[in-house]
mmCIF file of the N, C-alpha and C atoms, coordinates in Angstrom:
data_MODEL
# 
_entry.id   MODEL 
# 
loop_
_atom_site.group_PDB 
_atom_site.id 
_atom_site.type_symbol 
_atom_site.label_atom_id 
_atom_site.label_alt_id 
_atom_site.label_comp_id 
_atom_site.label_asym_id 
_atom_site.label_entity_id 
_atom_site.label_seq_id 
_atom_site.pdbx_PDB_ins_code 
_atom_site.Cartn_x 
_atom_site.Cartn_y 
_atom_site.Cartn_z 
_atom_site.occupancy 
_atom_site.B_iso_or_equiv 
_atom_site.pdbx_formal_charge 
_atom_site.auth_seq_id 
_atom_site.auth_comp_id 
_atom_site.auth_asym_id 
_atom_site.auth_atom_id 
_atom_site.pdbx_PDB_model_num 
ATOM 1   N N  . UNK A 1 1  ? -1.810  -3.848  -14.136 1.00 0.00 ? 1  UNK A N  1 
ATOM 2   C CA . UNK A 1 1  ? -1.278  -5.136  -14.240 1.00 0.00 ? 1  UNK A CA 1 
ATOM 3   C C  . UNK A 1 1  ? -2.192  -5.911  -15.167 1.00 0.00 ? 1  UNK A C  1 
ATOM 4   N N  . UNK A 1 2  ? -1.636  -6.765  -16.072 1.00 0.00 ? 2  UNK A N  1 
ATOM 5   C CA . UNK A 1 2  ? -2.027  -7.744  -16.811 1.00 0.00 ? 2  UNK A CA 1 
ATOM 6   C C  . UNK A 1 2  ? -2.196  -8.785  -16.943 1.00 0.00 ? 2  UNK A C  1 
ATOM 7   N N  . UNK A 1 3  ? -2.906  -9.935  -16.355 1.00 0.00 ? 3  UNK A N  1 
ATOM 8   C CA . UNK A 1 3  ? -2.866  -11.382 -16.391 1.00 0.00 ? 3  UNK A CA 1 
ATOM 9   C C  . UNK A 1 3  ? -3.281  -11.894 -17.806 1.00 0.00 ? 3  UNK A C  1 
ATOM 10  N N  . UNK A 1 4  ? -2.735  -12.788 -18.170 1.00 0.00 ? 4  UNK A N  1 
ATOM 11  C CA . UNK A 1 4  ? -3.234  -13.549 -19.401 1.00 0.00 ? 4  UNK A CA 1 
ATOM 12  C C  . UNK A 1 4  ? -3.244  -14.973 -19.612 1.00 0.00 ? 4  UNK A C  1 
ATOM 13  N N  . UNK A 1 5  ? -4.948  -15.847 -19.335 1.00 0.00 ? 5  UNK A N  1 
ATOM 14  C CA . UNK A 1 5  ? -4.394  -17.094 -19.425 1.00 0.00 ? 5  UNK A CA 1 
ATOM 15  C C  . UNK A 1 5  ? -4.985  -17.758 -20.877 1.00 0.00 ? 5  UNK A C  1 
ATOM 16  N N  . UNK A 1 6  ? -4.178  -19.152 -21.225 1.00 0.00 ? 6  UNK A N  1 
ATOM 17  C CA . UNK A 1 6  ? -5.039  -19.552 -22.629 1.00 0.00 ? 6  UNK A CA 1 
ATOM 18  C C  . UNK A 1 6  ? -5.182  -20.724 -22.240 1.00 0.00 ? 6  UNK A C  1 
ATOM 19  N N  . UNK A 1 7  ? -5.929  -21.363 -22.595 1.00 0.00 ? 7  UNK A N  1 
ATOM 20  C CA . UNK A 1 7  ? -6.133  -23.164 -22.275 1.00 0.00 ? 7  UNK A CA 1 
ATOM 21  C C  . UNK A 1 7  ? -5.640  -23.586 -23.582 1.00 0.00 ? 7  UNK A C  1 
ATOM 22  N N  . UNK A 1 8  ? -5.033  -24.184 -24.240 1.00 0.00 ? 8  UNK A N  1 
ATOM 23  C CA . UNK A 1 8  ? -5.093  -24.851 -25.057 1.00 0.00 ? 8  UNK A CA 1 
ATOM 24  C C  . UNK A 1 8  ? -5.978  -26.020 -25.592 1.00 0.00 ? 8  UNK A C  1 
ATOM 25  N N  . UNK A 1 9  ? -6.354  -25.651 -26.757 1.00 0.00 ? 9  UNK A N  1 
ATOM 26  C CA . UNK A 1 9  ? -7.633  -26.891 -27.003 1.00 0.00 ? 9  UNK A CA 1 
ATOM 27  C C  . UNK A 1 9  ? -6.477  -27.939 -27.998 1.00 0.00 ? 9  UNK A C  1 
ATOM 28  N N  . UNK A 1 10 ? -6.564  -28.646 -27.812 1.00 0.00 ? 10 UNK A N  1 
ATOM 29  C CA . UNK A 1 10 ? -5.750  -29.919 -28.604 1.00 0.00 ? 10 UNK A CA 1 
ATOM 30  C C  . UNK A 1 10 ? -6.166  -30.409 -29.492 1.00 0.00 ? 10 UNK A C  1 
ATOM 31  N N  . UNK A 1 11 ? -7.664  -30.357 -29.499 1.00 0.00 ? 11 UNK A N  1 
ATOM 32  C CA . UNK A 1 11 ? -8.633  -31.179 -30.604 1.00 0.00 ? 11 UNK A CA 1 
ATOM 33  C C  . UNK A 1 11 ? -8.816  -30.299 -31.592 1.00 0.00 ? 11 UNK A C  1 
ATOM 34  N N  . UNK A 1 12 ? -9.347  -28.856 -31.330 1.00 0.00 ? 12 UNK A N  1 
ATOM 35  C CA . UNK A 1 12 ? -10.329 -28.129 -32.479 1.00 0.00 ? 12 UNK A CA 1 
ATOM 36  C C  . UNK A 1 12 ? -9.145  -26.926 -32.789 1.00 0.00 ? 12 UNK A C  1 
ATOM 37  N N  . UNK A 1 13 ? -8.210  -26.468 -31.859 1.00 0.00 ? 13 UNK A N  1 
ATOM 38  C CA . UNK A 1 13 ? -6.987  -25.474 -32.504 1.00 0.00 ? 13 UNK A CA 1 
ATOM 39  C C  . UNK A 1 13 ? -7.530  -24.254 -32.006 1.00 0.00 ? 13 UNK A C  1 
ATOM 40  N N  . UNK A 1 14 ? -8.922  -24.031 -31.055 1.00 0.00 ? 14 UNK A N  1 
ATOM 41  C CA . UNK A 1 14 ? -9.633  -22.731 -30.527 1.00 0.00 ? 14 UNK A CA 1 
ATOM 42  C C  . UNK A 1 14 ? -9.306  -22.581 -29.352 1.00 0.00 ? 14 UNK A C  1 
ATOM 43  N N  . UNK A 1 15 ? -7.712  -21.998 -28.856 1.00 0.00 ? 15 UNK A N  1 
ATOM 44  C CA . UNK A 1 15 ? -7.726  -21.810 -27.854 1.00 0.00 ? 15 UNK A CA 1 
ATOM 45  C C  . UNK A 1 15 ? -8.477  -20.815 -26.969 1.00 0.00 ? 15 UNK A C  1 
ATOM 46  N N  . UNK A 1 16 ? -8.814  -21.028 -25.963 1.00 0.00 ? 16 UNK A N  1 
ATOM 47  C CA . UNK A 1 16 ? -9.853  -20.170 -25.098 1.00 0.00 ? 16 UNK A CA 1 
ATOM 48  C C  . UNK A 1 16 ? -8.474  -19.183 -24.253 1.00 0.00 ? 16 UNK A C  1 
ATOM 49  N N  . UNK A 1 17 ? -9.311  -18.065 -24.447 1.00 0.00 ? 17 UNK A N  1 
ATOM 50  C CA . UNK A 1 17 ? -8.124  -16.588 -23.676 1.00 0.00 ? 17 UNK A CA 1 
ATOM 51  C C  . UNK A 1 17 ? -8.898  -15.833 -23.112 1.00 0.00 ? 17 UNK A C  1 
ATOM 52  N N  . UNK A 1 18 ? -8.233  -15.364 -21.832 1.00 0.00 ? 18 UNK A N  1 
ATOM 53  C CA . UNK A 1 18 ? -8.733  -14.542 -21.085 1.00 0.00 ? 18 UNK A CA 1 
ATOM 54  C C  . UNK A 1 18 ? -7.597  -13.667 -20.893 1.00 0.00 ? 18 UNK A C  1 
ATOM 55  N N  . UNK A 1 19 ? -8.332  -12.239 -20.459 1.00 0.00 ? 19 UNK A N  1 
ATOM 56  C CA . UNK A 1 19 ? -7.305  -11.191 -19.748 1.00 0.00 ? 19 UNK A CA 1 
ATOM 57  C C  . UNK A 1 19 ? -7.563  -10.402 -18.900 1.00 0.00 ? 19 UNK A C  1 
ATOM 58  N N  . UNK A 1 20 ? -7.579  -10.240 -18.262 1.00 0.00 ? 20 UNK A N  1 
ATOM 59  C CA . UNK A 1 20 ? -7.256  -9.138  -16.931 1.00 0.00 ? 20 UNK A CA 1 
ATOM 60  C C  . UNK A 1 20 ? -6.910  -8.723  -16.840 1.00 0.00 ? 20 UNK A C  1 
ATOM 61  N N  . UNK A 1 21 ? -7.181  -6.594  -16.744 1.00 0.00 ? 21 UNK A N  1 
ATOM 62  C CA . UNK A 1 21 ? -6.691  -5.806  -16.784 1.00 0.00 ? 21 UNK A CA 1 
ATOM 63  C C  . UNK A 1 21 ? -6.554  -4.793  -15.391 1.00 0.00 ? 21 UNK A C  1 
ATOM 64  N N  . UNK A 1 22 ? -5.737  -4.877  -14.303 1.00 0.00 ? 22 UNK A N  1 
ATOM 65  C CA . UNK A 1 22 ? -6.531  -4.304  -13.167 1.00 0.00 ? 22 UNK A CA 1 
ATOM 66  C C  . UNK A 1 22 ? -5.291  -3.102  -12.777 1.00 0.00 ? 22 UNK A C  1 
ATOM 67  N N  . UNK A 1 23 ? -5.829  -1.982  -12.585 1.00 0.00 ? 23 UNK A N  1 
ATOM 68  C CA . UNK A 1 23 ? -4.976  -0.716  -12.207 1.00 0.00 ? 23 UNK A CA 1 
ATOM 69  C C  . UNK A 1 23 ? -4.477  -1.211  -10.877 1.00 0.00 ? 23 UNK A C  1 
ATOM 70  N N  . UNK A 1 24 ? -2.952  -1.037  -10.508 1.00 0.00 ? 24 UNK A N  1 
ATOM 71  C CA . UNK A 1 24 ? -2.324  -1.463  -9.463  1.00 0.00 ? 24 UNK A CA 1 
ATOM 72  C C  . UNK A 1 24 ? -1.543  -0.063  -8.983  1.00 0.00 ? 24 UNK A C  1 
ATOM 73  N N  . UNK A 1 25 ? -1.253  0.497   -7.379  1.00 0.00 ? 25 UNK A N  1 
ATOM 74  C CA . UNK A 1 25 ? -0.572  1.150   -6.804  1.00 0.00 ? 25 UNK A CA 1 
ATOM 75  C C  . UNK A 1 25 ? 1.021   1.277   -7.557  1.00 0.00 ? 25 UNK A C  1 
ATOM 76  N N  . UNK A 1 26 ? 1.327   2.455   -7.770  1.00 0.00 ? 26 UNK A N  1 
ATOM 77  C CA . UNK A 1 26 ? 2.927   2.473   -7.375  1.00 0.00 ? 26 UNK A CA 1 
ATOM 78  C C  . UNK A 1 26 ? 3.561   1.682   -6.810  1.00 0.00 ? 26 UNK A C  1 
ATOM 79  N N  . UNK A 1 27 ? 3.157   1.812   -5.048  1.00 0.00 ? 27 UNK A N  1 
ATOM 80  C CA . UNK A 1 27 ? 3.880   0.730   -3.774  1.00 0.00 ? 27 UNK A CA 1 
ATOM 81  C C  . UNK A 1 27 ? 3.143   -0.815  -4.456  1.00 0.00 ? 27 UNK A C  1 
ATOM 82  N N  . UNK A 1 28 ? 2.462   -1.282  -4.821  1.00 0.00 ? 28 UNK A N  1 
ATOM 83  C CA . UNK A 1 28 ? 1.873   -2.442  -5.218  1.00 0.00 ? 28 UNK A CA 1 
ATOM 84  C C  . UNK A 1 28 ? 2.748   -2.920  -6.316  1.00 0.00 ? 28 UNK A C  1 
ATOM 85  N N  . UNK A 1 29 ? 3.389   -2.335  -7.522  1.00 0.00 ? 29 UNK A N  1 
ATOM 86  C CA . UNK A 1 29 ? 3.777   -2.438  -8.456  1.00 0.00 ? 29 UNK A CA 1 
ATOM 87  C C  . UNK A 1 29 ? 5.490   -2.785  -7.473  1.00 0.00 ? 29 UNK A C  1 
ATOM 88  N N  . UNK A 1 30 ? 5.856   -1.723  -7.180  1.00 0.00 ? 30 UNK A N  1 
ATOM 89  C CA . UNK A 1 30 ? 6.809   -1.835  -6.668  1.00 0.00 ? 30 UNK A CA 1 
ATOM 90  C C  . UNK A 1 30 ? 7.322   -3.405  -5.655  1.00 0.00 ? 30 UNK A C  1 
ATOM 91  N N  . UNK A 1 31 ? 5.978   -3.815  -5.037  1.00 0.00 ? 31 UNK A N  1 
ATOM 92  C CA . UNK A 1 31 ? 6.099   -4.950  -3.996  1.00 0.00 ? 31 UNK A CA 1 
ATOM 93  C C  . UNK A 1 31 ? 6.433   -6.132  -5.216  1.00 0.00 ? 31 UNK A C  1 
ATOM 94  N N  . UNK A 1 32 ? 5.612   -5.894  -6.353  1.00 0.00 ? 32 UNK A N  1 
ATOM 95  C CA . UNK A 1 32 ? 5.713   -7.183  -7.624  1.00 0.00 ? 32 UNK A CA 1 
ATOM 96  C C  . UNK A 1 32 ? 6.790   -7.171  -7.977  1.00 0.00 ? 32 UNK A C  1 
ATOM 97  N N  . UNK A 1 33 ? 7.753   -6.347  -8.295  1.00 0.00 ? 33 UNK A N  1 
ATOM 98  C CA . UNK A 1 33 ? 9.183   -6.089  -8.980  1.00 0.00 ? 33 UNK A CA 1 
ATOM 99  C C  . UNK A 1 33 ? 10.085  -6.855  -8.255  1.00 0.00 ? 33 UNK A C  1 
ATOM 100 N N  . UNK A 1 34 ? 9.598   -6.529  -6.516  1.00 0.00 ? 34 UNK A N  1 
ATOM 101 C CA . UNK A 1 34 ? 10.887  -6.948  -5.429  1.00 0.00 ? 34 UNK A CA 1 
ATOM 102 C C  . UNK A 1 34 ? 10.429  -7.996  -5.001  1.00 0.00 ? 34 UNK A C  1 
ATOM 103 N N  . UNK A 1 35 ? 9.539   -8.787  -5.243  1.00 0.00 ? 35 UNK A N  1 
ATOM 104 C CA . UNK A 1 35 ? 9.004   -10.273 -5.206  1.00 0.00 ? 35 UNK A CA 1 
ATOM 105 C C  . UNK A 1 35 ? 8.304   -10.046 -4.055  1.00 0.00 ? 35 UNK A C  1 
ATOM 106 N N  . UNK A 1 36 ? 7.502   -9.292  -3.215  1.00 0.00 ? 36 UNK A N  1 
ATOM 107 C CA . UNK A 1 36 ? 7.389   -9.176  -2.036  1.00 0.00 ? 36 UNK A CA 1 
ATOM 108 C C  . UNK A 1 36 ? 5.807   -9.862  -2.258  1.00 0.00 ? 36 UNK A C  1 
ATOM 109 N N  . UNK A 1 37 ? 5.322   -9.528  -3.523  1.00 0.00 ? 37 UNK A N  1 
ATOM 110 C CA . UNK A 1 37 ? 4.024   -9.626  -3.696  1.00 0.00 ? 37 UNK A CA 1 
ATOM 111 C C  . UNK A 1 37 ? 3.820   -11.060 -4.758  1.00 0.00 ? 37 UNK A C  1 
ATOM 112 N N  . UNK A 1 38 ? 3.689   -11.980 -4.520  1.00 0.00 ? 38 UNK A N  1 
ATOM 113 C CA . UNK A 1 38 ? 3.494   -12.993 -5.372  1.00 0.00 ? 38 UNK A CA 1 
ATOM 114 C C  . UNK A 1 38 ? 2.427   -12.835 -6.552  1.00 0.00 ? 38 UNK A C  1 
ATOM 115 N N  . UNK A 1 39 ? 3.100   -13.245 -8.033  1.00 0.00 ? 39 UNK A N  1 
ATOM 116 C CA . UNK A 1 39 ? 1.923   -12.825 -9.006  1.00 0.00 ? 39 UNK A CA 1 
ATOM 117 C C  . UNK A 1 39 ? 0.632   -13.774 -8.878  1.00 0.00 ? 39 UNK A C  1 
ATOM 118 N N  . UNK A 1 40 ? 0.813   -14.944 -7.939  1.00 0.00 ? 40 UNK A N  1 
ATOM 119 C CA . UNK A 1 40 ? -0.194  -15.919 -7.922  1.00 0.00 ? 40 UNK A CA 1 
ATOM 120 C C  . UNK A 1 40 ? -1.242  -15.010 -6.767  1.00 0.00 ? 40 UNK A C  1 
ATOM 121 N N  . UNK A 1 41 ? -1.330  -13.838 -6.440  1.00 0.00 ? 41 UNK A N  1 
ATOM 122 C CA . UNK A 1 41 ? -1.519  -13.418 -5.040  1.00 0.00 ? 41 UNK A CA 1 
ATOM 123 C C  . UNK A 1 41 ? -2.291  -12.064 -5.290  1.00 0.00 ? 41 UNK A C  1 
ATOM 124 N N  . UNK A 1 42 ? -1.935  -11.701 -6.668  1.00 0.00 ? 42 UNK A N  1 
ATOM 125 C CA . UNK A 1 42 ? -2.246  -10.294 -7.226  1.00 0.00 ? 42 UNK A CA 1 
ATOM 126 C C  . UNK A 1 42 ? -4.109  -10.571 -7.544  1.00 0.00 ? 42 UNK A C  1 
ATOM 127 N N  . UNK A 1 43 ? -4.590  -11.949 -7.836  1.00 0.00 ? 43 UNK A N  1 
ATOM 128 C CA . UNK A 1 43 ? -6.231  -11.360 -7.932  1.00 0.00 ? 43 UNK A CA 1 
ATOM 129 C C  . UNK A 1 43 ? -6.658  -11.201 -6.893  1.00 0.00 ? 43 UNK A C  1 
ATOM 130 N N  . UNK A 1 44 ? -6.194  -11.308 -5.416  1.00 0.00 ? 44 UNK A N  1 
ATOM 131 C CA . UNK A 1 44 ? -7.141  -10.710 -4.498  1.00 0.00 ? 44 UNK A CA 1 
ATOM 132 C C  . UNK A 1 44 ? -6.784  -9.129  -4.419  1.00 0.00 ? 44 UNK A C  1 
ATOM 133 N N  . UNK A 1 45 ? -5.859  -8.247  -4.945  1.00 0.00 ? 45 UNK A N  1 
ATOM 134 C CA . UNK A 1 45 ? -5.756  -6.907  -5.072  1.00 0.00 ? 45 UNK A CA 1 
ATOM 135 C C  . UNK A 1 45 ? -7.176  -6.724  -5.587  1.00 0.00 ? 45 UNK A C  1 
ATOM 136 N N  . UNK A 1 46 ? -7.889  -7.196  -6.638  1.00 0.00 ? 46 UNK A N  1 
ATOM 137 C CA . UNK A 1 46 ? -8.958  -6.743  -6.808  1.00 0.00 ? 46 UNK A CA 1 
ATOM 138 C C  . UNK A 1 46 ? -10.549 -6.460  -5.884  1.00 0.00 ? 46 UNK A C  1 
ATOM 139 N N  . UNK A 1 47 ? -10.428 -7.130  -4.820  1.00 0.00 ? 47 UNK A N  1 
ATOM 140 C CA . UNK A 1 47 ? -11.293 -6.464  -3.805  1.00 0.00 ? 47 UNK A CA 1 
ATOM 141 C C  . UNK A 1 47 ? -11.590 -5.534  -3.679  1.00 0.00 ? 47 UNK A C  1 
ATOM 142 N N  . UNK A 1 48 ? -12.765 -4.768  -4.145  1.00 0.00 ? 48 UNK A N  1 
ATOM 143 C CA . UNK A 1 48 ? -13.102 -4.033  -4.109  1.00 0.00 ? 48 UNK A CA 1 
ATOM 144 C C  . UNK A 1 48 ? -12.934 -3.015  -5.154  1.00 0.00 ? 48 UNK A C  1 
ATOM 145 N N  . UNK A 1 49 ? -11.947 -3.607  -5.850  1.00 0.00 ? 49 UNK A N  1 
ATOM 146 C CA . UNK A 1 49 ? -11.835 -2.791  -7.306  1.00 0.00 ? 49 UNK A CA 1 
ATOM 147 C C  . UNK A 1 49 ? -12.467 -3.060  -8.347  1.00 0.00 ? 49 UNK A C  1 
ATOM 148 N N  . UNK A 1 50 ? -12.272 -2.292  -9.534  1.00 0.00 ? 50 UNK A N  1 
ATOM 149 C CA . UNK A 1 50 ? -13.151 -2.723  -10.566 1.00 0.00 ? 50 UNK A CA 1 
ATOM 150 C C  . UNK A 1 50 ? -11.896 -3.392  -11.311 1.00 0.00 ? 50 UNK A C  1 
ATOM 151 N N  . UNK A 1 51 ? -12.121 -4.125  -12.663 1.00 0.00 ? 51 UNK A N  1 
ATOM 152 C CA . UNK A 1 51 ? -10.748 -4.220  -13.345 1.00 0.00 ? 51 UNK A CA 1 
ATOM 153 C C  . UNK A 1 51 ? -11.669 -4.529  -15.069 1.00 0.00 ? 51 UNK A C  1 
ATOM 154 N N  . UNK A 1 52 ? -10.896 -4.609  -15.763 1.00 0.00 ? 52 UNK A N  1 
ATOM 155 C CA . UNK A 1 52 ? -11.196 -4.673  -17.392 1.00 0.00 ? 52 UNK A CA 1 
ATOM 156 C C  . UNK A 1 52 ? -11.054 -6.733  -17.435 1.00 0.00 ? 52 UNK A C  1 
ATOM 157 N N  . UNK A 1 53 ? -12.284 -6.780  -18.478 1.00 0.00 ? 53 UNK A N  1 
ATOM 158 C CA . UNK A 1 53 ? -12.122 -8.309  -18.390 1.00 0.00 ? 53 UNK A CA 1 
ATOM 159 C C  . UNK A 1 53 ? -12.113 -8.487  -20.069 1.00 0.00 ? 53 UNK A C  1 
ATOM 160 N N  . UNK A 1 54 ? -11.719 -9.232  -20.502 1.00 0.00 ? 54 UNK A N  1 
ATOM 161 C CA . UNK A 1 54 ? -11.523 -10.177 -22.435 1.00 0.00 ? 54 UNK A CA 1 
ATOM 162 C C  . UNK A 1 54 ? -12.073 -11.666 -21.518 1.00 0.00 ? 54 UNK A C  1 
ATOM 163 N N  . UNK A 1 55 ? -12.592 -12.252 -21.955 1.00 0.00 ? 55 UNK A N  1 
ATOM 164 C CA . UNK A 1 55 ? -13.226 -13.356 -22.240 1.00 0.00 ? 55 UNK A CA 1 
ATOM 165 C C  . UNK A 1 55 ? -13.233 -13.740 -23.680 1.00 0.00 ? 55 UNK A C  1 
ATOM 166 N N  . UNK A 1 56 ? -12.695 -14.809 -24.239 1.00 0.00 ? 56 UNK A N  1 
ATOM 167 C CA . UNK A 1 56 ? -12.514 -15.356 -25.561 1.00 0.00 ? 56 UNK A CA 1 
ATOM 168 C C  . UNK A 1 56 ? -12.666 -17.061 -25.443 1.00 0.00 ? 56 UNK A C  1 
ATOM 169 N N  . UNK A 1 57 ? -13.605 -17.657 -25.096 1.00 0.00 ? 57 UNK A N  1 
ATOM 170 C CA . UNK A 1 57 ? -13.979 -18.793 -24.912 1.00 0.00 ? 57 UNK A CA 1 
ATOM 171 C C  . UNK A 1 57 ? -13.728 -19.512 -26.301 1.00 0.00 ? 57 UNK A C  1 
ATOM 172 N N  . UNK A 1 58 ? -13.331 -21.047 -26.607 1.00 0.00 ? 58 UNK A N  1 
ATOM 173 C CA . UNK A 1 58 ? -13.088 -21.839 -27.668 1.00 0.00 ? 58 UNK A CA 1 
ATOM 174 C C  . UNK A 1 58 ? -14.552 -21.690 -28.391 1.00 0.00 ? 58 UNK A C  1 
ATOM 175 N N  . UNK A 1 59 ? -14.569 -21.560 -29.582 1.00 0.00 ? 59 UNK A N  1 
ATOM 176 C CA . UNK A 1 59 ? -15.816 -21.690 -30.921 1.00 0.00 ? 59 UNK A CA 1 
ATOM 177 C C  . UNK A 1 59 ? -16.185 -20.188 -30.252 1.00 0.00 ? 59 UNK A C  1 
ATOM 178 N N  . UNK A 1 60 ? -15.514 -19.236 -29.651 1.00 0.00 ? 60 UNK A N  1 
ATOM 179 C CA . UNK A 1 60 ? -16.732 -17.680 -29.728 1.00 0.00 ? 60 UNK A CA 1 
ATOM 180 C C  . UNK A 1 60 ? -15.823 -17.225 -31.155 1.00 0.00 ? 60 UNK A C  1 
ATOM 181 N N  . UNK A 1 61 ? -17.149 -16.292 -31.991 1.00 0.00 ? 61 UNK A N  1 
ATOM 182 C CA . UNK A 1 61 ? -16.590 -15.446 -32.682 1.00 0.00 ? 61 UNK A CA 1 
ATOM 183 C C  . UNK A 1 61 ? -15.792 -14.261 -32.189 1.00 0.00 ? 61 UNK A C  1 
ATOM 184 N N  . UNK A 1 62 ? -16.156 -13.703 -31.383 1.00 0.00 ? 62 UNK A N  1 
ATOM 185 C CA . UNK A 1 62 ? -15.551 -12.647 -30.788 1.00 0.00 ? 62 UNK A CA 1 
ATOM 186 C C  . UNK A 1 62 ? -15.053 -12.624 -29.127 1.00 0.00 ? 62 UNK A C  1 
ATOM 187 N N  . UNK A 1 63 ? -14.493 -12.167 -28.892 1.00 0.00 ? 63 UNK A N  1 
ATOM 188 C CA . UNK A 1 63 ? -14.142 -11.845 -26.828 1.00 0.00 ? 63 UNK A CA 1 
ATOM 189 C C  . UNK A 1 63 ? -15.870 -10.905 -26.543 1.00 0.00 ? 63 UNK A C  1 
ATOM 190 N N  . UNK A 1 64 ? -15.729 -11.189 -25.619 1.00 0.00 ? 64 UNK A N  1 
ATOM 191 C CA . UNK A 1 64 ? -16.358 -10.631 -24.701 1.00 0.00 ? 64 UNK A CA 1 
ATOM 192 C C  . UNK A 1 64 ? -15.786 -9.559  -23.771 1.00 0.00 ? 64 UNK A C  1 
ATOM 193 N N  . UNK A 1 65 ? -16.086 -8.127  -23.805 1.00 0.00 ? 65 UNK A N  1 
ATOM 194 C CA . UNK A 1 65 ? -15.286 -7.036  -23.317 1.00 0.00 ? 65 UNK A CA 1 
ATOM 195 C C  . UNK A 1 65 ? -16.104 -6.712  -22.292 1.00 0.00 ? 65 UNK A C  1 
ATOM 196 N N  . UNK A 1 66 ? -15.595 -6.586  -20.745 1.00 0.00 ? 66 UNK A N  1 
ATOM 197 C CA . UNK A 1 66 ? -16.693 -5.958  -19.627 1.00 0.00 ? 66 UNK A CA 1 
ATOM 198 C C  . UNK A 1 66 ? -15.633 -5.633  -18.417 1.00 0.00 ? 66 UNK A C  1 
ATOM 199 N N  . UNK A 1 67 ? -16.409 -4.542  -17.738 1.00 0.00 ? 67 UNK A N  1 
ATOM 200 C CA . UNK A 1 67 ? -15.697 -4.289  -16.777 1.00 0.00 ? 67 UNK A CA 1 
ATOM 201 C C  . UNK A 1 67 ? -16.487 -5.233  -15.645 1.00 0.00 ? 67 UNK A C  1 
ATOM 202 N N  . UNK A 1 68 ? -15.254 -6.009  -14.502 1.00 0.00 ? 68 UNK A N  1 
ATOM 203 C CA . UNK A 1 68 ? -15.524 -6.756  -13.692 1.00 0.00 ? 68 UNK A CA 1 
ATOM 204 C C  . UNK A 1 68 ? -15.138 -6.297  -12.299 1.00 0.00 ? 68 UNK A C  1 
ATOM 205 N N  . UNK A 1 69 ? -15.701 -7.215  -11.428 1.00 0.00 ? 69 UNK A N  1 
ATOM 206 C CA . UNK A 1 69 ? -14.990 -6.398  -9.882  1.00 0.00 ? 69 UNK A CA 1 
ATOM 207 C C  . UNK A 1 69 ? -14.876 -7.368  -8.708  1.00 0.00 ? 69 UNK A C  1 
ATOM 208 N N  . UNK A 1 70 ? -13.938 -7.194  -8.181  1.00 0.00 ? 70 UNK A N  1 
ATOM 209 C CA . UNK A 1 70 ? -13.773 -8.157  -7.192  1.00 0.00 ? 70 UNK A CA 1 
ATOM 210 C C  . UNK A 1 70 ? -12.642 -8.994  -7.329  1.00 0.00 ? 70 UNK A C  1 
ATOM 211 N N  . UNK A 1 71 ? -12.578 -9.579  -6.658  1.00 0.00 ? 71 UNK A N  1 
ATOM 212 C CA . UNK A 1 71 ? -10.915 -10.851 -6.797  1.00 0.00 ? 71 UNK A CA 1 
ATOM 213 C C  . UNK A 1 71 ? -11.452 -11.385 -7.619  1.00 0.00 ? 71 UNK A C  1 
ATOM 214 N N  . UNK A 1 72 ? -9.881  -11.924 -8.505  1.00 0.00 ? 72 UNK A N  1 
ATOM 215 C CA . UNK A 1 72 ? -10.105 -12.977 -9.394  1.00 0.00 ? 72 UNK A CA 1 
ATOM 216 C C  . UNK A 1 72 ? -9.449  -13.944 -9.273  1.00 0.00 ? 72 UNK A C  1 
ATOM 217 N N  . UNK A 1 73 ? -9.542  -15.312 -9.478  1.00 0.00 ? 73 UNK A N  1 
ATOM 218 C CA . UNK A 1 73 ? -8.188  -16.297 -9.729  1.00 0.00 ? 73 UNK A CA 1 
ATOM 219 C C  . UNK A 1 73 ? -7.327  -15.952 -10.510 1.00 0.00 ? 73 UNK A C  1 
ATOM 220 N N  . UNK A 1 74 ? -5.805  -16.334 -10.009 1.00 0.00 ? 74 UNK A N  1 
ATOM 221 C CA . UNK A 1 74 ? -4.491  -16.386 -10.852 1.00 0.00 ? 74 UNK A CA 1 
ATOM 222 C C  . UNK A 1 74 ? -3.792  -17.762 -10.658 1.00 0.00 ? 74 UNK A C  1 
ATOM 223 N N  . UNK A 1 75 ? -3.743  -18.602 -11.093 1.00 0.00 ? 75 UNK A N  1 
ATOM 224 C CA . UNK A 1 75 ? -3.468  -19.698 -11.329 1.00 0.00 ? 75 UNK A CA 1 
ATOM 225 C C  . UNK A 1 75 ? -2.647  -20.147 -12.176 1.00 0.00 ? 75 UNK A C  1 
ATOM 226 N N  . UNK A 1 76 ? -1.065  -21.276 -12.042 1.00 0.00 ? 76 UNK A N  1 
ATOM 227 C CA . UNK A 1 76 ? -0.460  -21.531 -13.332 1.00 0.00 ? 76 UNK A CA 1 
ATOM 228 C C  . UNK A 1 76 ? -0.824  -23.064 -13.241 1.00 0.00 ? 76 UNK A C  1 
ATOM 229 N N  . UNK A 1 77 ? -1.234  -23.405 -14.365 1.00 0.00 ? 77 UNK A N  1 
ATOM 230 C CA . UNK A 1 77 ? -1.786  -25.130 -14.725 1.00 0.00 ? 77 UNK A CA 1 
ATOM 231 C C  . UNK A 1 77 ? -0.573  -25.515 -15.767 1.00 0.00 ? 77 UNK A C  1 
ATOM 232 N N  . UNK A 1 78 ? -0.439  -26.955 -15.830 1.00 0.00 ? 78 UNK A N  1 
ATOM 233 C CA . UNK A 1 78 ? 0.625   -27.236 -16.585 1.00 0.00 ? 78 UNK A CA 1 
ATOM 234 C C  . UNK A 1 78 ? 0.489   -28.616 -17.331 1.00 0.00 ? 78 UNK A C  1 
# 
């Protein structure tokens, strides 16, 4: 599974991006399809797992690539 969030910067045009990459079950995948599993609900699947992280903060030249572990926030802001 893939999360992807961007902030939008308004002032400088550097939006900041992140991504989250975390291996999910068959039955897990399956619970997301049939709504059983809320996508706001999917970073605590990471307990105890490892998952792939992008970090791309506003003014970086490059992302930041690392493997991370543990729950993450999933959050929609508006």
């Amino acid at each position: 599974m893939s999360v992807f969030t961007e902030y939008v910067d308004w002032v400088a045009s550097q939006d900041a991006q992140y991504r989250t990459v975390l291996p999910i079950t068959d039955a897990e995948a399956d619970d997301l399809i049939a709504g059983r599993l809320s996508p706001h609900r999917v970073g605590a699947l990471g307990h105890g797992r490892r998952h792939l992280q992008s970090d791309w903060p506003s003014g970086a030249e490059e992302p930041s690539v690392y493997w991370g572990s543990g729950a993450f926030g999933v959050r929609e802001v508006f």
